[in-house]
C-alpha positions as CSV (number, residue, x, y, z in Angstrom):
1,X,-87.3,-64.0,2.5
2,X,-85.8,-64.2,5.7
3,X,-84.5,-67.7,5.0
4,X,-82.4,-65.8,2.2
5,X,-81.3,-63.1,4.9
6,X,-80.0,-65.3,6.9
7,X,-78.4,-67.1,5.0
8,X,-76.4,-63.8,3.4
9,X,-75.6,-62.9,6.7
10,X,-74.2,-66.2,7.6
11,X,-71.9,-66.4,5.1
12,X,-71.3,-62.7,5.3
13,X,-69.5,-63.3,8.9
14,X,-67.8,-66.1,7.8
15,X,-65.7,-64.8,5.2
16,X,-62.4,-62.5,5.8
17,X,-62.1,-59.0,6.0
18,X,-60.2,-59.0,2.8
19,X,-63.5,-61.0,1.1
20,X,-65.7,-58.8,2.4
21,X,-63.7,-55.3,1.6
22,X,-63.4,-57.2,-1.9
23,X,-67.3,-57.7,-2.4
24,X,-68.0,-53.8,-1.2
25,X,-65.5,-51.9,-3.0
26,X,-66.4,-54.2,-6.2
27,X,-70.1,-53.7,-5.7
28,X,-69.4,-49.6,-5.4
29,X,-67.0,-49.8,-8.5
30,X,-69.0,-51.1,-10.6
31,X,-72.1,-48.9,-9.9
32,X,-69.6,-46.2,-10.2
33,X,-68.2,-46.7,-14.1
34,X,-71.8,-47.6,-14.8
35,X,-72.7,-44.3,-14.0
36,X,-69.8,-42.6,-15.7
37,X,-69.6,-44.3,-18.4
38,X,-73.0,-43.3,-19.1
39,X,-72.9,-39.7,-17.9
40,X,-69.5,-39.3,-20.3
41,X,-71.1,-41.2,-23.4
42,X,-74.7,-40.0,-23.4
43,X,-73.9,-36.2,-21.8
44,X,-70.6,-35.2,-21.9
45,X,-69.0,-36.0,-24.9
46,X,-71.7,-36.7,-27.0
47,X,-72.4,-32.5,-26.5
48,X,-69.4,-30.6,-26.1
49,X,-67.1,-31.9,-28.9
50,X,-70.0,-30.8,-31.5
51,X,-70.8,-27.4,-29.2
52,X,-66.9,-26.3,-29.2
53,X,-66.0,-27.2,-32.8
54,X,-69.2,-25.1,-34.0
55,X,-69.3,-22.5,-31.7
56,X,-64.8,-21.9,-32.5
57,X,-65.9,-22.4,-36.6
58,X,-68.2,-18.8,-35.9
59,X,-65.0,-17.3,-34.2
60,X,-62.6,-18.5,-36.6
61,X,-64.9,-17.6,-39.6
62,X,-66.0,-14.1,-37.6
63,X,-61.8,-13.2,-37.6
64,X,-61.4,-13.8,-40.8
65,X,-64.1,-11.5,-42.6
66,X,-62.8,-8.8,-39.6
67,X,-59.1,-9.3,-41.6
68,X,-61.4,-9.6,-45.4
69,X,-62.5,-5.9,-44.3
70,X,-59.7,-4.5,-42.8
71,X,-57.5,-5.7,-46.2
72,X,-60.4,-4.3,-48.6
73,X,-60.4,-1.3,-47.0
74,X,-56.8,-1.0,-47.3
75,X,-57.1,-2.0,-50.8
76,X,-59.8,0.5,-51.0
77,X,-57.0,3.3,-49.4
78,X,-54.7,2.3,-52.2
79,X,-56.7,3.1,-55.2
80,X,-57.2,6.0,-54.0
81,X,-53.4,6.5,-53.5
82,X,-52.4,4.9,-57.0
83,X,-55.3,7.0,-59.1
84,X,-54.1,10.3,-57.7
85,X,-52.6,12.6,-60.5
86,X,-49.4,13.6,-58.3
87,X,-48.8,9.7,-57.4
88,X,-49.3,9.3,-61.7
89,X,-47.5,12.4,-62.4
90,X,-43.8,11.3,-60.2
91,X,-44.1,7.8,-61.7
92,X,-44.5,9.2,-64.9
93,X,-41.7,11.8,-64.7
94,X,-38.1,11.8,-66.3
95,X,-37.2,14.3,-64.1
96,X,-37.1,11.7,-60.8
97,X,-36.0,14.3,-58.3
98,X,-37.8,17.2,-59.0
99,X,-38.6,17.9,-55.1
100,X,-41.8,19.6,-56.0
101,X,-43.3,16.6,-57.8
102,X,-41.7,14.3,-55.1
103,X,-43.5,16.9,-52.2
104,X,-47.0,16.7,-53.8
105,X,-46.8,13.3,-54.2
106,X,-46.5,13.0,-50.7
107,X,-48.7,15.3,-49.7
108,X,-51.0,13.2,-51.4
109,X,-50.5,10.1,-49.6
110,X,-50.9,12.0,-46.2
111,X,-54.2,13.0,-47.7
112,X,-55.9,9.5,-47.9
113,X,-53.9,7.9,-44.9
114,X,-54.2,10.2,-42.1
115,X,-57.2,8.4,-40.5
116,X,-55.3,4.7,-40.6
117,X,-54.7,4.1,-36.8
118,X,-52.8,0.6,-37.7
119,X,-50.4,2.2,-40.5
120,X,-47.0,1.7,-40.6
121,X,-45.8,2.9,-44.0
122,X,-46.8,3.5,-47.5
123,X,-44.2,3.1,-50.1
124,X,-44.4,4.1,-54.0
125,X,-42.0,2.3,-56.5
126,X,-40.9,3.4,-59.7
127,X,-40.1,1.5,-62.7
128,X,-36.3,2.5,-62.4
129,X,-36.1,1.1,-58.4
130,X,-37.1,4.6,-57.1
131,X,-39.2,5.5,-54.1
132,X,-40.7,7.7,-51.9
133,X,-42.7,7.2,-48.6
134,X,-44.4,7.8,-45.4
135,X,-43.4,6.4,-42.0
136,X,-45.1,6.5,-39.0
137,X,-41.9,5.2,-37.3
138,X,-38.3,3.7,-38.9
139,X,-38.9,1.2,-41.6
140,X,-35.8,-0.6,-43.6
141,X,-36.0,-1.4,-47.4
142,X,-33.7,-3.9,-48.6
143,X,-34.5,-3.7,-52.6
144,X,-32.5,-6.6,-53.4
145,X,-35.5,-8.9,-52.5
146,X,-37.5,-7.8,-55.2
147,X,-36.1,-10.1,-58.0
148,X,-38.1,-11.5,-60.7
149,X,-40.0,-14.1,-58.4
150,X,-41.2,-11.3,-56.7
151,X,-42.7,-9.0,-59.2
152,X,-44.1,-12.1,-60.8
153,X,-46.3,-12.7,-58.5
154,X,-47.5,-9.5,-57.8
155,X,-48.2,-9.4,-61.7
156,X,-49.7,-12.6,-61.7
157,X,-53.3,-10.6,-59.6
158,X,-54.2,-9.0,-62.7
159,X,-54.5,-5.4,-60.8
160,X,-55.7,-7.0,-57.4
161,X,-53.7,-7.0,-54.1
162,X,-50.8,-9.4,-52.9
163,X,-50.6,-9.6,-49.2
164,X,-46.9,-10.4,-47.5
165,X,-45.7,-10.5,-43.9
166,X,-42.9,-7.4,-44.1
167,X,-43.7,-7.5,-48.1
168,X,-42.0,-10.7,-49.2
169,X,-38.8,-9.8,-47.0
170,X,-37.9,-6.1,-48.5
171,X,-39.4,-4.3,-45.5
172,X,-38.4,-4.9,-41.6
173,X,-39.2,-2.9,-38.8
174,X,-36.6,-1.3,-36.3
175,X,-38.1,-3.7,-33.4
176,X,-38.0,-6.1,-35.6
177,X,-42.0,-6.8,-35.6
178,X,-43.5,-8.2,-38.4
179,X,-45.4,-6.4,-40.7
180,X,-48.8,-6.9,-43.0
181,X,-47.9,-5.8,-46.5
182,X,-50.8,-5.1,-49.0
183,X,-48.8,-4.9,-52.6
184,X,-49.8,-4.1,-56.1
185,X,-49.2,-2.8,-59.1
186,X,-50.0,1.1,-60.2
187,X,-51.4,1.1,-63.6
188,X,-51.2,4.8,-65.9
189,X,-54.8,5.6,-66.0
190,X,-54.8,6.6,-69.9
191,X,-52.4,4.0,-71.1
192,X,-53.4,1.0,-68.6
193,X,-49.4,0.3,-68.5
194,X,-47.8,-0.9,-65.6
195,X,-45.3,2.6,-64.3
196,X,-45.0,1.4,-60.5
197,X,-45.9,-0.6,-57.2
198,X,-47.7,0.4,-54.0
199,X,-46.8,-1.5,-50.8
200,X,-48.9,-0.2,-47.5
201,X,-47.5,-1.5,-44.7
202,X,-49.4,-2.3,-41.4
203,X,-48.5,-3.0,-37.7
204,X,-49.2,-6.5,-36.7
205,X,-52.2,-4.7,-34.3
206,X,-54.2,-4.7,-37.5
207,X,-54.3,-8.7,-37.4
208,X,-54.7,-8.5,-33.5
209,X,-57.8,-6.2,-33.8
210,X,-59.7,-9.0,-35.8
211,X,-59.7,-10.7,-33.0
212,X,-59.1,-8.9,-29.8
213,X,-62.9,-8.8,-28.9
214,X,-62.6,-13.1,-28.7
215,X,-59.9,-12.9,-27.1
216,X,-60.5,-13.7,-23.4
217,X,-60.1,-15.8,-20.8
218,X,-62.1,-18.4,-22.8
219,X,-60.3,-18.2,-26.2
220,X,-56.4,-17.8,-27.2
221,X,-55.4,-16.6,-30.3
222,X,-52.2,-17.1,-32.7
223,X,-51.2,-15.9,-35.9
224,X,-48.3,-17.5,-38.4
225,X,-47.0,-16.7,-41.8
226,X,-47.1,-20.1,-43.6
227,X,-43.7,-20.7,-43.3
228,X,-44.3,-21.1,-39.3
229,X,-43.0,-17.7,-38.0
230,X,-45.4,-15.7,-35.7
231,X,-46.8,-13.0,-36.2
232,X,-49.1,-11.8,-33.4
233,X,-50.7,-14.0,-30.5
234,X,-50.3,-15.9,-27.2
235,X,-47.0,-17.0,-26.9
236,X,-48.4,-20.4,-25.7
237,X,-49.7,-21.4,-28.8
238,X,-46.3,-20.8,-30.7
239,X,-45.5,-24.9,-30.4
240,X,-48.1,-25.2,-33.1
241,X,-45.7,-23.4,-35.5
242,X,-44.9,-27.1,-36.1
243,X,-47.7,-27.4,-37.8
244,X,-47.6,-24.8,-39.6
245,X,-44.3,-25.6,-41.4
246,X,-45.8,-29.1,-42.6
247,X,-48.1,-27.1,-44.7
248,X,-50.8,-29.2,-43.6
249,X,-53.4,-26.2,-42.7
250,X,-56.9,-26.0,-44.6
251,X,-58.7,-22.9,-45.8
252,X,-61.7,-24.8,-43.6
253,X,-61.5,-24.8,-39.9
254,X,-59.5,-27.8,-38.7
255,X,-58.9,-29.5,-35.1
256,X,-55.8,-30.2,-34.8
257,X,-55.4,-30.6,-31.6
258,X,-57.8,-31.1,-28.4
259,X,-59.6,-28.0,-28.5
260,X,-56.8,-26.5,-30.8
261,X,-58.4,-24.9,-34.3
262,X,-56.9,-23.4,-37.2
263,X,-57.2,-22.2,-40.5
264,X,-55.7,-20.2,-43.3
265,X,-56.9,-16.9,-44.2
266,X,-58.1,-16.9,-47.9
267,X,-55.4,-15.1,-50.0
268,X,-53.4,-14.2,-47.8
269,X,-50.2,-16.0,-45.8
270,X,-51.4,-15.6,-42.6
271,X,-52.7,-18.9,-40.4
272,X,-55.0,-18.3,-37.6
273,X,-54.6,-20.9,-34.5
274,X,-57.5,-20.7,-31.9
275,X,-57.4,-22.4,-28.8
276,X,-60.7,-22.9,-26.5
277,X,-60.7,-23.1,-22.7
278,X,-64.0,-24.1,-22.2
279,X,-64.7,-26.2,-19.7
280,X,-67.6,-28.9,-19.9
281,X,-69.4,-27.3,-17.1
282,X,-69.8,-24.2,-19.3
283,X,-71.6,-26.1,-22.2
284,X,-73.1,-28.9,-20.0
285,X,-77.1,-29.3,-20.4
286,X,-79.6,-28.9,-17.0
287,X,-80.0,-32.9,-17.7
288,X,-76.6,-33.5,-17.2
289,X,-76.1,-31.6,-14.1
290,X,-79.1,-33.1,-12.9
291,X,-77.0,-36.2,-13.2
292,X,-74.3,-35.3,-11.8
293,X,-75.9,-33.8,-9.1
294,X,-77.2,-37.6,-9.1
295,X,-73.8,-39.2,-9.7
296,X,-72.7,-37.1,-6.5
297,X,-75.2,-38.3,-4.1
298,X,-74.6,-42.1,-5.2
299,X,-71.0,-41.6,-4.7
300,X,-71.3,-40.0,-1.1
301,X,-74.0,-42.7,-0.1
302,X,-71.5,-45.0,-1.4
303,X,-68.8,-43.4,1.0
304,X,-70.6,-43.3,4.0
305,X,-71.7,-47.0,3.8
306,X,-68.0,-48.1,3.3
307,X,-67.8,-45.7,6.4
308,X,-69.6,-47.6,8.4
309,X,-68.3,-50.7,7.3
310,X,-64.6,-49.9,8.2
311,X,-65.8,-48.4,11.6
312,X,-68.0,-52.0,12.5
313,X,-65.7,-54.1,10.8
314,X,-62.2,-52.6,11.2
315,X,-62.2,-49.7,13.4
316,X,-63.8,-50.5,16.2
317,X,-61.9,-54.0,16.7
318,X,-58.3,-52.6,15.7
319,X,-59.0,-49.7,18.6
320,X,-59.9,-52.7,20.8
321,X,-56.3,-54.4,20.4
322,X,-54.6,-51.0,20.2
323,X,-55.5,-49.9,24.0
324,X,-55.0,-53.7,25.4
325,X,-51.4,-52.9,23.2
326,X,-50.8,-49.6,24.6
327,X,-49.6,-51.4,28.0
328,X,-46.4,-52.0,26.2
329,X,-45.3,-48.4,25.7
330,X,-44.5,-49.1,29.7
331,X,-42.5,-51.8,29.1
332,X,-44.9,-54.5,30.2
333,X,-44.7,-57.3,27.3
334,X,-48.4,-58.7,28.7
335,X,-50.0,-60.6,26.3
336,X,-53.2,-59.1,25.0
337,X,-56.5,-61.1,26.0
338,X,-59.5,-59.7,24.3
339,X,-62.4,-60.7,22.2
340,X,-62.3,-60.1,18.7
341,X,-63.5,-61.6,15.8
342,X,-62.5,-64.7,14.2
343,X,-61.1,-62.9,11.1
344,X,-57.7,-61.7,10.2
345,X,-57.9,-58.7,13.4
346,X,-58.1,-61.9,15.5
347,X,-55.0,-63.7,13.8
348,X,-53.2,-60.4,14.2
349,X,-53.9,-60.6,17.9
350,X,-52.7,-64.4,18.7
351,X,-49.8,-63.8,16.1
352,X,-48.9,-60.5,18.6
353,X,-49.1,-62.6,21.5
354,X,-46.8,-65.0,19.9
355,X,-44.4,-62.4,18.9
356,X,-44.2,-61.2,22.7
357,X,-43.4,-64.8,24.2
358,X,-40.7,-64.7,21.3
359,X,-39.5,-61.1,22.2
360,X,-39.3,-61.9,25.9
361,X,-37.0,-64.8,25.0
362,X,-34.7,-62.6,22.8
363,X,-34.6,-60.1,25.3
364,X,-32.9,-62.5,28.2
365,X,-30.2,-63.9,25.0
366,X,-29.5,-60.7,24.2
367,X,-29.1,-59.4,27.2
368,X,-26.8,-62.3,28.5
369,X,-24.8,-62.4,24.8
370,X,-24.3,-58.4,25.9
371,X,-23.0,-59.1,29.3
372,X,-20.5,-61.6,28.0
373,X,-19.3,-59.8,25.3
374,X,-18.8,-56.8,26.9
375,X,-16.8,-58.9,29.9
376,X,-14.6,-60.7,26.8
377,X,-13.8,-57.2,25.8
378,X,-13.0,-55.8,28.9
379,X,-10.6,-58.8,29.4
380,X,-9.0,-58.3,26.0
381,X,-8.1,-54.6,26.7
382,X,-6.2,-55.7,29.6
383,X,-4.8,-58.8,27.9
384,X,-3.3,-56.5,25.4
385,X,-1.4,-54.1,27.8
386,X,-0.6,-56.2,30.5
387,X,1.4,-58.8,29.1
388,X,3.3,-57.4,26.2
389,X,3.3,-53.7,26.0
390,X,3.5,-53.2,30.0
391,X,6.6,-56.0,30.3
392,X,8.5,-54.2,27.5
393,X,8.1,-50.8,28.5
394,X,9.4,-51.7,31.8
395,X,12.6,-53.4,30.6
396,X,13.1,-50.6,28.3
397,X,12.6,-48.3,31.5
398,X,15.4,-50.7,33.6
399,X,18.0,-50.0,30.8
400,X,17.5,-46.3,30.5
401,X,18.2,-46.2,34.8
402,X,21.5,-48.3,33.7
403,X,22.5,-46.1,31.0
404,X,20.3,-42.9,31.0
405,X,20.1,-39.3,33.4
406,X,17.5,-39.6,35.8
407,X,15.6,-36.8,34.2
408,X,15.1,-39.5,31.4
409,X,14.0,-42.1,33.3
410,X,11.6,-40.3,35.0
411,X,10.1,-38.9,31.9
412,X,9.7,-42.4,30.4
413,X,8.1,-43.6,33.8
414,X,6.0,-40.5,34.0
415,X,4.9,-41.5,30.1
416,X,4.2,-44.5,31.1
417,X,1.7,-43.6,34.0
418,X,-0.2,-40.7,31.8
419,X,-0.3,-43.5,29.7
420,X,-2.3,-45.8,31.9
421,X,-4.4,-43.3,33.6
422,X,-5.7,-41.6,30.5
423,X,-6.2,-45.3,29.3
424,X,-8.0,-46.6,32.1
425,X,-10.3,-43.5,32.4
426,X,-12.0,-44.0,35.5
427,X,-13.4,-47.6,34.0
428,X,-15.7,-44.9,31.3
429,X,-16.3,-46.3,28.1
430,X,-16.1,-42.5,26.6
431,X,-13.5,-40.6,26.8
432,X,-13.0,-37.0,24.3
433,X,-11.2,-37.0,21.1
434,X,-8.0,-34.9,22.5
435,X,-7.6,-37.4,25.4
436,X,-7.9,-40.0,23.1
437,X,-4.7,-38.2,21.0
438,X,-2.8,-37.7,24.7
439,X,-3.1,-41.6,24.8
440,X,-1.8,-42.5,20.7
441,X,1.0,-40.0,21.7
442,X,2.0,-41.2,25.3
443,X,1.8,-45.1,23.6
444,X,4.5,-43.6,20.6
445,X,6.6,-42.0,23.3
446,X,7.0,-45.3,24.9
447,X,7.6,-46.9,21.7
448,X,10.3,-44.4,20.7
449,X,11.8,-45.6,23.9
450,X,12.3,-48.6,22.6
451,X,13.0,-48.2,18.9
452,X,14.4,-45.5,19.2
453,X,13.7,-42.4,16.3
454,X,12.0,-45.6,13.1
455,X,9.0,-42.9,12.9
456,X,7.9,-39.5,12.9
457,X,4.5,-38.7,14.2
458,X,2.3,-35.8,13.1
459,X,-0.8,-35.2,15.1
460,X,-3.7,-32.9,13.7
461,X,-6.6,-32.1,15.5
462,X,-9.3,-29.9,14.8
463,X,-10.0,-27.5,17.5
464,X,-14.2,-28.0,16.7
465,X,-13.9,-31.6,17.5
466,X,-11.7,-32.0,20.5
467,X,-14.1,-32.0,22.8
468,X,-16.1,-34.9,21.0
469,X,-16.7,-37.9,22.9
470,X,-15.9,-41.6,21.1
471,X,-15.0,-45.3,22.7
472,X,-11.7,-45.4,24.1
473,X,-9.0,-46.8,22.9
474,X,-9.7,-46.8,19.5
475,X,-6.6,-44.8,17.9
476,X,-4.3,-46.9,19.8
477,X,-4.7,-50.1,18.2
478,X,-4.5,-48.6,14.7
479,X,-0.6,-46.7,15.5
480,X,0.4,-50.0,16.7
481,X,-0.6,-51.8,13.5
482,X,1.0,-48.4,11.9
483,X,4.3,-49.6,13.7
484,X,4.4,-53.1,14.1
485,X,3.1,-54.3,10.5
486,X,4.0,-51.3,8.7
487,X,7.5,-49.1,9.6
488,X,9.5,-51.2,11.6
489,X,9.0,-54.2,8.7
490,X,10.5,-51.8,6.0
491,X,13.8,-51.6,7.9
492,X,14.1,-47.5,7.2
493,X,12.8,-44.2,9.1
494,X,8.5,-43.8,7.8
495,X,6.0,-41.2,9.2
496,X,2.8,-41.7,11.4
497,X,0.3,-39.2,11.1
498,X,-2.8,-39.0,13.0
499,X,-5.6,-36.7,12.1
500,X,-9.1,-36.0,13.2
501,X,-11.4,-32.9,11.3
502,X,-14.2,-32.4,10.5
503,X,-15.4,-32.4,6.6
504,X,-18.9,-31.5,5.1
505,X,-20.9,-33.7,7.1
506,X,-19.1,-36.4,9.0
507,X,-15.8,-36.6,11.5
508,X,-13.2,-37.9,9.5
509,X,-10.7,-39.6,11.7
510,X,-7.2,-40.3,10.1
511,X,-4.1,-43.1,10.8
512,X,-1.3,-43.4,7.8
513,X,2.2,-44.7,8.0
514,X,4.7,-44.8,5.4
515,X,5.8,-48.4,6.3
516,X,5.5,-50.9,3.7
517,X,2.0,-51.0,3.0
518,X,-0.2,-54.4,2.2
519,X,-1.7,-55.7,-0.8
520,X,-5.2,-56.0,-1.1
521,X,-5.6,-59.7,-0.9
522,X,-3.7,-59.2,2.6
523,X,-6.4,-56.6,3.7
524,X,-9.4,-58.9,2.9
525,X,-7.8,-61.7,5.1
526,X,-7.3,-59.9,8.0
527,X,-10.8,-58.1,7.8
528,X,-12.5,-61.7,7.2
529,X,-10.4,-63.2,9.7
530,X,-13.2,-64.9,12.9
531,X,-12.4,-64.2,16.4
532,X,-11.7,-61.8,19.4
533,X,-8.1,-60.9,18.6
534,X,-7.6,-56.7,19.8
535,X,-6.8,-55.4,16.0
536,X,-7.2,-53.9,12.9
537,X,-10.7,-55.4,12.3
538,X,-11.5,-55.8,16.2
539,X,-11.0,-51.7,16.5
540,X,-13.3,-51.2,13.3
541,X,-16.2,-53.7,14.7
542,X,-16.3,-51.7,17.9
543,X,-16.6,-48.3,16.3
544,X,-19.2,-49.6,13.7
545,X,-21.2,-51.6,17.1
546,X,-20.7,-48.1,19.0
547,X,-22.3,-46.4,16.6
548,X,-24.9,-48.5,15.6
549,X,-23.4,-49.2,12.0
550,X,-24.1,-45.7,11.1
551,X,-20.5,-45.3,10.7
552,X,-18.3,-46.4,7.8
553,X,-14.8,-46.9,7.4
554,X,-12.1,-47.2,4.0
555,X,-8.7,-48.4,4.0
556,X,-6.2,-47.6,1.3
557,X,-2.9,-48.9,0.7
558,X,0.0,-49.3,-1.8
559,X,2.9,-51.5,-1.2
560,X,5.8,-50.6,-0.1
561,X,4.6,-47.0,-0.1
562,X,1.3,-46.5,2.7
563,X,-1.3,-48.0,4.6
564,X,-4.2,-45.7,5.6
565,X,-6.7,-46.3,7.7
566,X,-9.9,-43.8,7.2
567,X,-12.8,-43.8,10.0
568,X,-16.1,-41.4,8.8
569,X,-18.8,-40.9,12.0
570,X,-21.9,-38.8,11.0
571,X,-22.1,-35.1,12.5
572,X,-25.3,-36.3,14.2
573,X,-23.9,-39.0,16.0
574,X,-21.2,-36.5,17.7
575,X,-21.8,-35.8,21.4
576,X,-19.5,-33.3,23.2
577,X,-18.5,-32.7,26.6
């Protein structure tokens, strides 16, 4: 026996983690559906299906008689009605409006009715289309419903009762509810002829009272006329009307749905739907909560020995490496030199260890890459100014002292020194969004010394956002493309405008000329173009670096009509002064 031990435990240690969480979990699974499987099959399902559809057949059959009585009293009420000598002596009068006859007729019907809590109205109909009636509230009659169909099948019961939901469609209620109808003819007691037709009409509470003392938080109730329409019930059974409208409902009780019955009221048009809340804990044996009570302690054994697996196993090692990790929240990179098992914990230690030689050496490229590259870009911002813009600018100065007032020249040479301080900054990398604006307008000034008026500039700044900080000399590069690839190539006067707002969520920074555009195969050159040349795509990489590529860019262009340049930085990458 302890041969076999040992040899279980031996190859226990030696598999991986993933093996061994495998084996456990499939071990606990299968226990698991053995036990539901047979809790559900031999408990369960086996019990309730049979308890529910028996104990809703009682309701359903229970409701019914409750409406059998409630219409067999009614038809009881209207024999009484139809056999009284004033009903018999205005239906057998030529003399129709005779207001004494019409008043003791009614004074009959008030006789047998007064005790009917659910009554809406009692109508009497002569042979020749008159009436007279009761209302307990207003009732419309709409006679032309009563064709031939109609009487037909109120003929066709041979003295009994029709009942119709609001009486085949000749009766409707102000709000319009629906109504019960019970209808039949009104034989002459000597001569057995047919001389009229009773309709007593009902509230819909007369169907509701069959079933109110079911209804609770167990059971739902529904009632439809067979042509789907509701008549009374729970509004979330009315989907079912579906059904209904198929015509396939029996006079039986019939699931048609989980824990949905229904079934059609004997001579009559109204459907009863039932729906059962039950839950299986409410019809569940003392054997089967003994097993679940069972089921519950397996599981939570079950639990608590996976618990202790992950804490042996998993836990305890991973919190091992974690604190000999921790170290590098301080910035040491020390690799981590623990004991832990030979398993995959153990590869994720070495493989750490080799990721920190690795990140070490990444760190010195990186760091020497970013030394050069920012010295390369220092060197090509004053590559850029020095020997082209700063040489013509100065000629251009030399001529205006030849031809110019003094009050010109020193304008242009005071431009030309804002120019350079604002550009310069102090050495500062950041420099605010209206300084950045002093320095595109001081660079077009010069340039309008030399070129005289070829452009119009329009600045627009938005007061929120001139106190924003953003790299220098970012705007700059952009006018001068605006000039020197767009307006002065088109040979007429264009516009410059330069904008900067805010818009929903982002700073929306704006440079458009009206020079002569570029085509889009033009655009996709330049921007794919290698290199460390101070332009169009140079400016954008900077932003997009500066930003850590959470900003995005779009140009647009038509030629010979625009070239726009469109720069989008997220609100929450704004600082301000």
């Amino acid at each position: 026996m302890k041969k076999w031990v040992h040899k279980i435990r031996e190859w226990y240690s030696s598999r991986k983690l993933r093996e061994k969480t495998t084996a456990l979990f499939a071990i606990i699974l299968c226990t698991y559906i053995l036990l539901f499987l047979g809790l559900y099959q031999f408990g369960i399902k086996a019990n309730m299906k049979e308890y529910i559809y028996n104990a809703n057949k009682d309701v359903l059959n229970s409701v019914e008689k409750n409406i059998t009585d409630s219409f067999q009293d009614s038809s009881t009420v209207s024999k009484w009605i139809m056999n009284s000598k004033e009903i018999l002596a205005y239906l057998n009068t030529d003399d129709e409006n005779n207001s004494q006859i019409i008043y003791d007729a009614l004074t009959s019907i008030y006789t047998f009715v007064t005790t009917e809590n659910d009554l809406s109205s009692v109508y009497i109909f002569r042979n020749d289309g008159n009436y007279i009636s009761i209302n307990n509230g207003v009732t419309y009659v709409d006679k032309n419903q009563m064709d031939e169909d109609w009487y037909e099948e109120i003929e066709d019961a041979n003295g009994g009762y029709v009942i119709k939901i609001n009486g085949g469609g000749i009766f409707r209620q102000s709000s319009d509810k629906p109504l019960v109808s019970l209808i039949r003819v009104i034989h002459d007691i000597n001569t057995q002829k047919p001389v009229g037709i009773i309709a007593i009409n009902y509230f819909n509470d007369i169907l509701k009272n069959a079933y109110s003392k079911f209804d609770d938080n167990k059971k739902e109730f529904i009632m439809f006329d067979l042509q789907g329409n509701k008549i009374e019930g729970s509004e979330e059974l009315a989907e079912y009307s579906e059904i209904i409208k198929k015509g396939n409902i029996s006079k039986k009780v019939t699931e048609i749905d989980k824990n949905i019955f229904s079934k059609r009221i004997p001579g009559t048009p109204v459907v009863m739907v039932e729906k059962d809340n039950t839950t299986a804990f409410q019809v569940v044996t003392p054997q089967i909560i003994t097993a679940i009570v069972v089921f519950v302690f397996v599981t939570l054994l079950g639990f608590f020995v996976i618990g202790l697996f992950i804490k042996f196993s998993i836990t305890n090692p991973v919190e091992s490496l974690v604190r000999s990790m921790r170290e590098v929240k301080n910035g040491w990179l020390r690799r981590v030199s623990i004991k832990l098992p030979d398993d995959e914990i153990g590869e994720l230690k070495n493989s750490y260890n080799t990721m920190l030689v690795e990140i070490n050496r990444l760190i010195d490229v990186i760091v020497e890459k970013e030394t050069a590259y920012q010295k390369a870009e220092l060197n090509a911002l004053q590559e850029q100014i020095k020997p082209h813009f700063l040489y013509n600018t100065l000629e251009t100065i030399a001529l205006l002292a030849l031809e110019k007032p003094r009050e010109e020249v020193y304008d242009a040479i005071e431009t030309l020194g804002d120019f350079y301080r604002k550009f310069l900054s102090k050495g500062r990398e950041q420099i605010t969004l209206s300084d950045e604006f002093e320095i595109a307008k001081n660079y077009l000034k010069l340039q309008e010394l030399r070129y005289g008026d070829i452009f119009r500039a329009t600045y627009e700044l938005d007061e929120k956002v001139k106190h924003v900080l953003i790299p220098r000399l970012i705007l700059q590069p952009l006018v001068e493309n605006a000039i020197y690839h767009g307006i002065r190539p088109k040979g007429e006067k264009g516009d410059i405008l330069i904008e900067a707002k805010l818009q929903e969520q982002e700073l929306v920074i704006k440079v458009r000329d009206t020079g002569i555009g570029a085509s889009q195969t033009w655009i996709s050159e330049v921007m794919s173009k290698e290199g460390q040349s101070f332009g169009l795509k140079s400016t954008l990489e900077r932003i997009s670096k500066y930003y850590r590529d959470r900003s995005s860019y779009h140009i647009s262009s038509e030629e010979g009509y625009y070239f726009e340049v469109d720069i989008y930085i997220p609100v929450e990458e704004l600082t301000y002064v």
